[in-house]
N, C-alpha and C positions, 0 to 999 in steps of 0.2 A: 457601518464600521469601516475606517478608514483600511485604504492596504498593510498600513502599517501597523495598525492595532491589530489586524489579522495575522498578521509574520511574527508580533508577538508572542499572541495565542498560540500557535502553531509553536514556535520556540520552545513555549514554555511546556507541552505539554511532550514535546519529540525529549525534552532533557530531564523527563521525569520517568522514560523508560531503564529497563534497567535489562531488560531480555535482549542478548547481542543478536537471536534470531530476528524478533521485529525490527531491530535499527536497521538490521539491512536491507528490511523486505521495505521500510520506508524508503530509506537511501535507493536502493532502486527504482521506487516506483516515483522518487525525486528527481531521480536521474533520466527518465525517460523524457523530459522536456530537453534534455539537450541532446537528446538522438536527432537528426537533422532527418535522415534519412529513412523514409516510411517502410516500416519492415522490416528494419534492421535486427531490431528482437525478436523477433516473432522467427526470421530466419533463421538464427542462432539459436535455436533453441533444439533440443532434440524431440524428435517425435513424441515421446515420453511425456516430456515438458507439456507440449503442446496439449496431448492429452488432460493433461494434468489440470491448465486453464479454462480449456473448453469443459470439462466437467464442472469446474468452480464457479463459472460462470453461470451453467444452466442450473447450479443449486443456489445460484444466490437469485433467480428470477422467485424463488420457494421465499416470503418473506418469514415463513418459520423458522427458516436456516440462516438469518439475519441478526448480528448483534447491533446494539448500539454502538458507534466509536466509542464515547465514553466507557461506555462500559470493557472494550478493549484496553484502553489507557490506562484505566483502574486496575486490570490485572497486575501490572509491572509497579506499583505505589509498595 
């Protein structure tokens, strides 16, 4: 699949959300490629936060607590 077939893909399925919570949680996690600066988030974030990912984190090593993407995108149809 070329890059560009894949920026398609990816298009087509970010403009078939309809949840403004997911656009952002994409949009952010789109926007961390132009964070320059390593750490930058991860500092900005409050303890709280932090907690919050490191938890998400070690439940997603649990592949029972895994959905498919698809099956996330399908929510917002």
């Amino acid at each position: 699949m070329s890059t560009e077939q894949l920026r398609n893909l990816v298009i087509d399925q970010i403009s078939q959300i309809d949840d403004e919570q997911l656009l952002n949680t994409v949009y952010d996690l789109l926007k961390l490629k132009d964070n320059e600066q390593t750490g930058k988030i991860w500092a900005s974030l409050s303890q709280e936060e932090k907690d919050e990912v490191l938890l998400s984190y070690e439940e997603s090593e649990d592949e029972n607590n895994l959905i498919e993407v698809s099956a996330l995108f399908k929510k917002d149809k």
